[in-house]
KEKE-346498 format. One record per residue (C-alpha): residue in one letter; x, z, y. Coordinates in nm, 2 decimals, always signed. Layout:
<dodos>
  residuo       X       Z       Y
        A       X       Z       Y
...
</dodos>
This chain:
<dodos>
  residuo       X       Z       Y
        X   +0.00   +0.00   +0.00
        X   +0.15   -0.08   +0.36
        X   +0.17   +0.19   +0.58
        X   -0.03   +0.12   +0.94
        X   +0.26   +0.08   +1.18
        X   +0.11   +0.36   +1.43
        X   +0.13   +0.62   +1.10
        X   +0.48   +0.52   +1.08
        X   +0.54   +0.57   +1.43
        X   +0.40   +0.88   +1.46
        X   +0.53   +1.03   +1.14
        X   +0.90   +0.91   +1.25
        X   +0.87   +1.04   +1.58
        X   +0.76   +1.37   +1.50
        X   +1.08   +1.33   +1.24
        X   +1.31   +1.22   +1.50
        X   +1.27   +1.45   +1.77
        X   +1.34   +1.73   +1.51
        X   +1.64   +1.56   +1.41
        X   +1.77   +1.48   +1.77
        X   +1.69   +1.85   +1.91
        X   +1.95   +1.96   +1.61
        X   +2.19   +1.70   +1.69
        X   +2.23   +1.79   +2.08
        X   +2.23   +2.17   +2.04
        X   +2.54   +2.09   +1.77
        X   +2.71   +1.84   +1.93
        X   +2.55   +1.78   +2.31
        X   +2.80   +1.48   +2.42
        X   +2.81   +1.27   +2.12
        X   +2.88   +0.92   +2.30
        X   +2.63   +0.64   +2.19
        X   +2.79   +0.28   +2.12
        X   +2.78   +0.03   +2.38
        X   +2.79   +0.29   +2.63
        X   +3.03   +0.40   +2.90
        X   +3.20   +0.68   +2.85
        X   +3.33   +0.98   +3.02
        X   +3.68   +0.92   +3.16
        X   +3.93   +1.05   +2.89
        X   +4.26   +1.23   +2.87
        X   +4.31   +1.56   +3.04
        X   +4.58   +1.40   +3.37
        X   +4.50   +1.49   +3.69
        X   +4.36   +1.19   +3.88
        X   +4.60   +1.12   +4.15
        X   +4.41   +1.09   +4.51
        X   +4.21   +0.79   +4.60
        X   +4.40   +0.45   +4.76
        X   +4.19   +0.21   +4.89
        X   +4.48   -0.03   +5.00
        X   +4.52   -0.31   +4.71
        X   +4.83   -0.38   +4.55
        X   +5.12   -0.57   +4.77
        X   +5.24   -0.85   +4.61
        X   +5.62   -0.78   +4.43
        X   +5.95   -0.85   +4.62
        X   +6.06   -1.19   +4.60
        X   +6.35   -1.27   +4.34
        X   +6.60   -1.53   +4.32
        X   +6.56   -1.67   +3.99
        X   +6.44   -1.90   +3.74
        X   +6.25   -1.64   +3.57
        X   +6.18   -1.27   +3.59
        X   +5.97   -1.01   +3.50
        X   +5.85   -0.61   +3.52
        X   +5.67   -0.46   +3.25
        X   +5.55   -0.10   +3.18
        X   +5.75   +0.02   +2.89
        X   +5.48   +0.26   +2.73
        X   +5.19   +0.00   +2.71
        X   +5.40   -0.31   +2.75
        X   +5.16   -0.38   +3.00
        X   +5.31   -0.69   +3.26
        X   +5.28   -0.56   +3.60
        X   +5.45   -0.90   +3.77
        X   +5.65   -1.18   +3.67
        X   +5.73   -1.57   +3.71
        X   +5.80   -1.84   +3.46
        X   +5.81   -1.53   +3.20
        X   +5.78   -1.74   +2.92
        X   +5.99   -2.04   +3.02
        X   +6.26   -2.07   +2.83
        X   +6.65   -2.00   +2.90
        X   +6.94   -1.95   +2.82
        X   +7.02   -1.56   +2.79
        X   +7.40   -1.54   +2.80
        X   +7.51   -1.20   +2.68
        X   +7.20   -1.04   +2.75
        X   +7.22   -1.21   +2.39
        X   +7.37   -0.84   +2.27
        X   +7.06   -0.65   +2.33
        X   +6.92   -0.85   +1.98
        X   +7.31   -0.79   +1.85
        X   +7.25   -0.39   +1.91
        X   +6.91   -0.43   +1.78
        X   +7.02   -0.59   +1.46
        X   +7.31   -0.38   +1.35
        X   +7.04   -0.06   +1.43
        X   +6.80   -0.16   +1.21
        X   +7.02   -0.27   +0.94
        X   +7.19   +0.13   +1.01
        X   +6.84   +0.27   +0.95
        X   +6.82   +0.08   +0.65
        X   +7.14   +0.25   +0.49
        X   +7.28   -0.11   +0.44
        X   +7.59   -0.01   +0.73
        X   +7.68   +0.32   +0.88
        X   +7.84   +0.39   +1.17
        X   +8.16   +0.53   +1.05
        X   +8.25   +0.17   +0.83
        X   +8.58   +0.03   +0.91
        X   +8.48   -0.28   +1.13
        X   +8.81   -0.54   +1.12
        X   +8.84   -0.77   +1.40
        X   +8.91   -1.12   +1.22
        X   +9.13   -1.34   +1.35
        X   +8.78   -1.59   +1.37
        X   +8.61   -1.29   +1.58
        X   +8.92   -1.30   +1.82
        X   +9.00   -1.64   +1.82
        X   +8.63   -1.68   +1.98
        X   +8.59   -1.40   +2.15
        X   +8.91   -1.27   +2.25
        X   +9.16   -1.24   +2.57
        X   +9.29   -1.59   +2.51
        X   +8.85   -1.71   +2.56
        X   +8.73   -1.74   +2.94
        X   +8.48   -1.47   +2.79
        X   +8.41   -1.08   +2.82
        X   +8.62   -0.95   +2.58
        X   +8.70   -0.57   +2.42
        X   +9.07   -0.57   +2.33
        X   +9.05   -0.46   +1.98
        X   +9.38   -0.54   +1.76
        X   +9.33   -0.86   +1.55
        X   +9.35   -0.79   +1.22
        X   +9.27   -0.44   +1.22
        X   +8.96   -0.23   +1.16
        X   +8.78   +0.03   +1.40
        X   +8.48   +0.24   +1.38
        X   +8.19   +0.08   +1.41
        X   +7.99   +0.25   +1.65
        X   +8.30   +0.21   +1.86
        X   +8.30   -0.13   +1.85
        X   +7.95   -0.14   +1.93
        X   +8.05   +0.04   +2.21
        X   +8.31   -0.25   +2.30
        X   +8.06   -0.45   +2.27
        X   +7.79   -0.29   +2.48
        X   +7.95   -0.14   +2.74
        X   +8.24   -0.37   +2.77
        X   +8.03   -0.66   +2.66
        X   +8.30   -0.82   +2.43
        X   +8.28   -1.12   +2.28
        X   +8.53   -1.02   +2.00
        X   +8.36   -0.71   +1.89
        X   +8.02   -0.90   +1.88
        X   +8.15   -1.15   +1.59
        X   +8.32   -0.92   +1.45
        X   +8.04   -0.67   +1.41
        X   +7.83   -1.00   +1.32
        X   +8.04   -1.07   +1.04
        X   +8.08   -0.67   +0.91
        X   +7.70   -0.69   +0.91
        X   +7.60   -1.02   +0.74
        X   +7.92   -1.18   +0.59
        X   +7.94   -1.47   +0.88
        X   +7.80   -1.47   +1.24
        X   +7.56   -1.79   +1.13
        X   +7.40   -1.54   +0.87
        X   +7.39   -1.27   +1.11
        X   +7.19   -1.49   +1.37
        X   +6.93   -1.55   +1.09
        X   +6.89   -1.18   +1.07
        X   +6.84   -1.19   +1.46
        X   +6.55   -1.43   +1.42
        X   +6.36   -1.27   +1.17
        X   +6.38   -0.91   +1.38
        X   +6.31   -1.11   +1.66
        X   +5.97   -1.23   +1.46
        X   +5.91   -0.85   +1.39
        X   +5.91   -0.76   +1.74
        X   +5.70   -1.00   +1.83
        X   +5.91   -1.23   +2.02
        X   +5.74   -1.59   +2.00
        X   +5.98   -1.82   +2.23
        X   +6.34   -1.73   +2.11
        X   +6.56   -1.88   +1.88
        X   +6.94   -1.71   +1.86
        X   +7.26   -1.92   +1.73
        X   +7.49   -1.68   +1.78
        X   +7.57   -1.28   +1.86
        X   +7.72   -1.29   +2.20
        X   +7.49   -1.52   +2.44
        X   +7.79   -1.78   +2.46
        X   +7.65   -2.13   +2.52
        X   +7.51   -2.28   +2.23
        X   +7.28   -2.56   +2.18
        X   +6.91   -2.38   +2.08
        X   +7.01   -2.04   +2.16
        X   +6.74   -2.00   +2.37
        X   +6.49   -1.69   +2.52
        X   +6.29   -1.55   +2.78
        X   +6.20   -1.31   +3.04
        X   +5.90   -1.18   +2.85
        X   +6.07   -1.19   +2.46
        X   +6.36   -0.99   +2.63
        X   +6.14   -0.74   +2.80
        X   +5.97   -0.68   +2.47
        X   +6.34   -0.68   +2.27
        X   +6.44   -0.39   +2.58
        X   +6.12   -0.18   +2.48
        X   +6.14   -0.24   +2.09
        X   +6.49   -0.10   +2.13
        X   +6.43   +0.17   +2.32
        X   +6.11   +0.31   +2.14
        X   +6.29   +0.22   +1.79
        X   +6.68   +0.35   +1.82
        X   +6.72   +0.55   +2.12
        X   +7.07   +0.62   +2.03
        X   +7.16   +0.28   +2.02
        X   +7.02   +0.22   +2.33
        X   +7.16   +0.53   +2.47
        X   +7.52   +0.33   +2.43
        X   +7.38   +0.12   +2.74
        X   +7.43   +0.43   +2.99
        X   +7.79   +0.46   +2.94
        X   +7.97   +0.37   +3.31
        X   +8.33   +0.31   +3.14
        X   +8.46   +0.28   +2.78
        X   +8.83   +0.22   +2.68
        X   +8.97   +0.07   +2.42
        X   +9.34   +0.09   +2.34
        X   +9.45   +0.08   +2.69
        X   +9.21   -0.16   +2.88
        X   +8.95   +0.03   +3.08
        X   +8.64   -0.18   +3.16
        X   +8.36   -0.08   +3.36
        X   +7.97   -0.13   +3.26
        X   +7.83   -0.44   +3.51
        X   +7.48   -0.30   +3.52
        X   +7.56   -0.20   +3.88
        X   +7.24   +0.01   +3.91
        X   +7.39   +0.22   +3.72
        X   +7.57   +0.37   +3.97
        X   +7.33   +0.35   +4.25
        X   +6.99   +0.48   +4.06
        X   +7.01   +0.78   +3.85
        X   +6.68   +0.68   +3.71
        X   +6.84   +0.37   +3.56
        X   +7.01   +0.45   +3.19
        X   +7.03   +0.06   +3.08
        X   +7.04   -0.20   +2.97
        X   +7.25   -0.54   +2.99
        X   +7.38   -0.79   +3.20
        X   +7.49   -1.15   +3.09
        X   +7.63   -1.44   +3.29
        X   +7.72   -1.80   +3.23
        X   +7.80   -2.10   +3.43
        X   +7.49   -2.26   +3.27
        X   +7.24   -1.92   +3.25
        X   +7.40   -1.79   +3.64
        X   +7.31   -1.44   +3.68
        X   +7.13   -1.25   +3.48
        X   +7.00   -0.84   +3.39
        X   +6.80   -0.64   +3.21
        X   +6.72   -0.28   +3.35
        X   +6.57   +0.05   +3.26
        X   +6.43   +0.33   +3.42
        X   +6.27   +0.60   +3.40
        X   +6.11   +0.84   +3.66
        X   +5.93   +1.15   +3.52
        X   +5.73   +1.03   +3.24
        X   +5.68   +0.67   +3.32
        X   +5.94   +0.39   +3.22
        X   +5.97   +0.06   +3.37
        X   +6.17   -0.25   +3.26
        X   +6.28   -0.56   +3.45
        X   +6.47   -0.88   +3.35
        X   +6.58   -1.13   +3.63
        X   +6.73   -1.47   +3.45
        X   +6.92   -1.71   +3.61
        X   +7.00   -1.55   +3.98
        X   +7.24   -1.66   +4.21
        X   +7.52   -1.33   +4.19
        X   +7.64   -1.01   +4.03
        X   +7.46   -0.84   +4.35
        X   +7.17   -1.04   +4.38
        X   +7.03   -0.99   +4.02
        X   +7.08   -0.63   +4.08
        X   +6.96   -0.57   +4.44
        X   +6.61   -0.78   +4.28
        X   +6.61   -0.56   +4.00
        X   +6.64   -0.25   +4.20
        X   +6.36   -0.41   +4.38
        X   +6.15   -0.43   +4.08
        X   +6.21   -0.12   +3.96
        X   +6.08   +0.03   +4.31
        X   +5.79   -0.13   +4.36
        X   +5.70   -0.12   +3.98
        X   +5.69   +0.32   +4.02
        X   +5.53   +0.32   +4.38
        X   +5.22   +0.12   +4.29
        X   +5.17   +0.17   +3.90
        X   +5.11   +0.47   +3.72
        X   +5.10   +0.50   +3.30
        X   +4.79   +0.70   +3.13
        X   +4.72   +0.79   +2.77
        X   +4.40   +0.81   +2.72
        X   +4.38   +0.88   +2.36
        X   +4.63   +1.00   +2.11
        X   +4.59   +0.93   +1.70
        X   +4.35   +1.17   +1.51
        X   +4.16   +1.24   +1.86
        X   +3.76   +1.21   +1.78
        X   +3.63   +0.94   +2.06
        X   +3.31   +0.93   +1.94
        X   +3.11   +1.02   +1.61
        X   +2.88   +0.75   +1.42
        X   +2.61   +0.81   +1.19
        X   +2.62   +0.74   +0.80
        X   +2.41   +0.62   +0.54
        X   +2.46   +0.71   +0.17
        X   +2.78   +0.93   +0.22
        X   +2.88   +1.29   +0.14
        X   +2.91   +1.35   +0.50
        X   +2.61   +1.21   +0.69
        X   +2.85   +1.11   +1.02
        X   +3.20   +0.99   +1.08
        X   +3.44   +1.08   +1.32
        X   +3.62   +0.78   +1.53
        X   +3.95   +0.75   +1.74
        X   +4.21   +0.51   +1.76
        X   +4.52   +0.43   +1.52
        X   +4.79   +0.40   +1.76
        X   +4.81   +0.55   +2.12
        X   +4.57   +0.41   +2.37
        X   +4.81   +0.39   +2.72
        X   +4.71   +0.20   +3.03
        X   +4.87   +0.13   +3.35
        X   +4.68   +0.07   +3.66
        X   +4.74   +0.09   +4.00
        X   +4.79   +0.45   +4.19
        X   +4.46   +0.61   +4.27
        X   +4.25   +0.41   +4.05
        X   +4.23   +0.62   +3.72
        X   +3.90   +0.77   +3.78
        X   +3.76   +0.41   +3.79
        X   +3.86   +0.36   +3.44
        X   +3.54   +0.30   +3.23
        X   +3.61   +0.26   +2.86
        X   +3.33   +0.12   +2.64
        X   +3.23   +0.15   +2.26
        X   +3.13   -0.14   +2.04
        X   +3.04   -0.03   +1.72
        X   +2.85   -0.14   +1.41
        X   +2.46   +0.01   +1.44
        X   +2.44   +0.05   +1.06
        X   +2.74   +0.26   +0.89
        X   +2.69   +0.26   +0.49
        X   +2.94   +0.47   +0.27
        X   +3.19   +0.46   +0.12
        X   +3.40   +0.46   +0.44
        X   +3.79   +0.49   +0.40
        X   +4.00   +0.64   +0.64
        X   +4.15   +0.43   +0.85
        X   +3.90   +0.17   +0.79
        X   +3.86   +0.02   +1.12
        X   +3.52   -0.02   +1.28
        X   +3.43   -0.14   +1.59
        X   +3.63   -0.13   +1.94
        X   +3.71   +0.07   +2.23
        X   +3.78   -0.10   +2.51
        X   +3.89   -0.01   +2.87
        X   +3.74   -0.14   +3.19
        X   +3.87   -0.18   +3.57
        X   +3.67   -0.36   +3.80
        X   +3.49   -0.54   +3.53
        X   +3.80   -0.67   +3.34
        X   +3.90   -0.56   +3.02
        X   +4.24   -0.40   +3.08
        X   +4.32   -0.24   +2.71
        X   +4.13   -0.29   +2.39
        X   +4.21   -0.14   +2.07
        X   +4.03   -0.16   +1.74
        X   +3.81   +0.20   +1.65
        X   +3.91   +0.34   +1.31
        X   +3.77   +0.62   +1.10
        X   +4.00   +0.92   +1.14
        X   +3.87   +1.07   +0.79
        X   +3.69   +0.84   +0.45
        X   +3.33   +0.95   +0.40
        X   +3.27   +0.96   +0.02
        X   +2.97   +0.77   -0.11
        X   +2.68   +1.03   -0.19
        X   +2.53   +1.11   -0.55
        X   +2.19   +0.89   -0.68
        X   +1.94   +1.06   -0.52
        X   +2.10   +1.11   -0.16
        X   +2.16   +0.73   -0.14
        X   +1.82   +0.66   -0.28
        X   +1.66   +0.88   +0.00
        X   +1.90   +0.73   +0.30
        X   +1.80   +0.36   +0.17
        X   +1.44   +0.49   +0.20
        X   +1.49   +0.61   +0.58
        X   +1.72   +0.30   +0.62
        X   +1.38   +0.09   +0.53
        X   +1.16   +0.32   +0.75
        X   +1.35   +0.34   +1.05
        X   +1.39   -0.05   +1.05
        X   +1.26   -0.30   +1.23
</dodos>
C-alpha cells in the first residue's frame, strides 16, 4: 500500500525535529555542505588595508619569479615558465640529488669522494669555470666536497660528486631528471651537474622556485650548506656570491649561477618570523643587479603577503552523516596542511566552502577522500584541497543497514 505523501510528511517531520533538537544540543555548529563556513585557524587577523596590492619592483631579466615557500603559492613573476638556460643554479638539483640518494642509504656523507682526473679536467683551475681546488686524484669527504661545490660553486667537485653518486655524470643527470619529475618540475631537462653550457640543459623560473622549496622542506641540512659566507679548501679561500647574504640577515640561501649565454642569475631565500619567501631572477644584466632585484623581491613579497594555515591534518572541518555504518556520522578534515597566502589585512575575508556528497553509505575507509574544501577571496577560488575522512566507519550489522535503507527510501525524494 502507498503511503499518502502528507502522512509521510507529517510522520518525518515530527521524526526529524526530534532528531535535529538532539543533534544541535550535541554538536551546535556542525557546518552543512555547500555552505560558507566560519573563518578557521586560531591567527589573529592583522588590521584591515583597504589600499590594493602595488604592482612588484621592476626586474632586469628574462625571467623571474616570487613565490610563498609554505603554500607555493606565486605572488608575482614574468615569463616564469619560459625556458632557460640555468647555469650553475644547475647545483641546486646537484644538492638535491646527492640528498635524496643520502636518505636512501645508497651514499653517506663520510664516503671518500676522489676527484678524477675527468672531474678536473672539466671543471678544474685550468676551465674558465668556478672551481673548488680539490687535489686530482685524491679523495675528500663528501659533504666537504658538497660544500666546495655549494658554497664555492665548483665545477670540479660537482663531476666529481656526479660520478661518486651514479658511476658517470651522464648517469647522474638521468637521476636529476627523474627527481626533477618527483618534484614536479614539468619544463626542465638537465645534461649535466654544474649548469655549464650544454645543448638541452634547460629550466625555469617556476621549476627552480619549486626545486628551492622541495629542497628546503625535504633536506634542511643540505640546504643549510647554502648559508655558509666562506669555505676553504686546501689553501684557496672563496667567498659565497649570494651577496644578500651579507646585506639581509633574513636571507640563509640559495644559489647564484652565471654564463655568457644564461648572464646573471640567483636564487634566494628568506625567511622573516614564520613566513618564507623565494625569488629567482634568470638572465640579469650583473652580479649587483640580480641581487639588488632579488632583495627587491624579497621586500615587497613580506610587506604585502602574509601565509595562514588554516587547517592542520586530523583537524575535524566538518562532520557528515552516514548510512549503514557502525558509527552513524564521519568526521572530515584535510590530508595535508591547508596554507594560503593573501594579501595583509584581508584574512578575515577568507570564506572557505564545503562540497560534499549528500548521500554517505558505509563502509568508509580512512583517508578515503570525499568531497572538497575550498577557499574563497573575492569570489576566486584561492586554495582547494580534496576532504578526506579522518577515521573509516565500519559497515553496520543486517538489521542496522536494513533500517538505514528503509529511512534512505523514506526520506527520498
Amino acid at each position: 500500500m502507498k503511503i499518502p505523501a502528507v502522512v509521510k510528511a507529517t510522520v518525518l517531520t515530527a521524526i526529524t525535529t526530534v532528531a535535529v533538537s538532539l543533534a544541535f544540543a550535541q554538536a551546535p555548529d556542525a557546518p552543512q555542505p555547500g555552505q560558507a563556513q566560519p573563518t578557521p585557524g586560531a591567527a589573529q587577523a592583522p588590521a584591515s588595508d583597504a589600499l590594493p596590492v602595488p604592482p612588484a619592483p621592476e626586474v632586469a631579466g628574462t625571467a623571474w619569479i616570487l613565490m610563498d615557500a609554505a603554500s607555493g603559492n606565486v605572488l608575482a613573476g614574468h615569463n616564469i615558465d619560459q625556458q632557460v638556460e640555468p647555469a650553475s643554479i644547475t647545483k641546486v638539483m646537484t644538492s638535491y640529488v646527492i640528498a635524496a640518494e643520502m636518505a636512501g642509504g645508497k651514499v653517506k656523507e663520510d664516503d671518500p669522494v676522489m676527484m678524477t682526473e675527468n672531474a678536473w679536467r672539466k671543471g678544474g683551475a685550468a676551465t674558465d669555470g668556478s672551481y673548488s681546488g680539490f687535489e686530482v686524484n685524491k679523495t675528500a669527504p663528501l659533504m666537504e666536497m658538497e660544500k666546495g661545490m655549494v658554497v664555492q660553486s665548483g665545477n670540479d667537485a660537482a663531476i666529481a660528486l656526479a660520478e661518486h653518486v651514479a658511476g658517470t655524470e651522464a648517469a647522474f643527470a638521468t637521476l636529476m631528471n627523474q627527481y626533477a619529475q618527483r618534484i614536479g618540475m614539468k619544463n626542465s631537462h638537465f645534461v649535466n651537474a654544474t649548469g655549464l653550457p650544454d645543448e638541452g640543459h634547460v629550466t625555469t623560473a617556476h621549476d627552480l622556485a619549486l626545486l628551492g622549496r622541495a629542497l628546503i622542506h625535504d633536506f634542511p641540512t643540505a640546504y643549510s650548506y647554502n648559508s655558509i659566507k666562506e669555505y676553504t679548501v686546501g689553501t684557496i679561500s672563496q667567498s659565497n656570491r649570494n651577496l644578500l647574504l651579507w646585506r639581509d640577515n633574513s636571507v640563509d640561501g640559495i644559489k647564484t649561477g652565471h654564463t655568457s649565454a644564461a648572464g646573471y642569475c640567483l636564487m634566494a631565500s628568506a625567511k622573516r618570523g614564520e613566513q618564507r619567501l623565494i625569488s629567482v631572477v634568470m638572465g640579469s644584466t650583473s652580479e649587483a643587479k640580480r641581487a639588488s632585484d632579488s632583495q627587491a623581491l624579497l621586500n615587497w613579497g613580506f610587506r604585502f603577503y602574509e601565509t595562514h594555515k588554516l587547517y592542520e591534518p586530523g583537524q575535524a572541518i566538518a562532520t557528515q552523516k552516514t548510512w549503514k555504518g557502525q558509527a552513524d556520522e564521519v568526521r572530515l578534515g584535510v590530508a595535508e596542511p591547508l596554507l594560503v597566502t593573501v594579501p595583509r589585512g584581508r584574512y578575515e575575508q577568507l570564506k572557505p566552502m564545503m562540497d560534499v556528497p549528500r548521500t554517505l553509505v558505509a563502509p568508509i575507509a580512512g583517508g578515503q577522500a570525499i568531497g572538497t574544501v575550498k577557499v574563497m577571496l573575492d569570489d576566486e577560488v584561492i586554495a582547494q584541497r580534496p576532504l578526506v575522512a579522518i577515521e573509516g566507519v565500519e559497515q553496520a550489522g543486517f538489521f542496522k543497514r536494513l533500517w538505514d535503507e528503509f529511512w534512505m527510501w523514506w526520506e527520498s525524494e
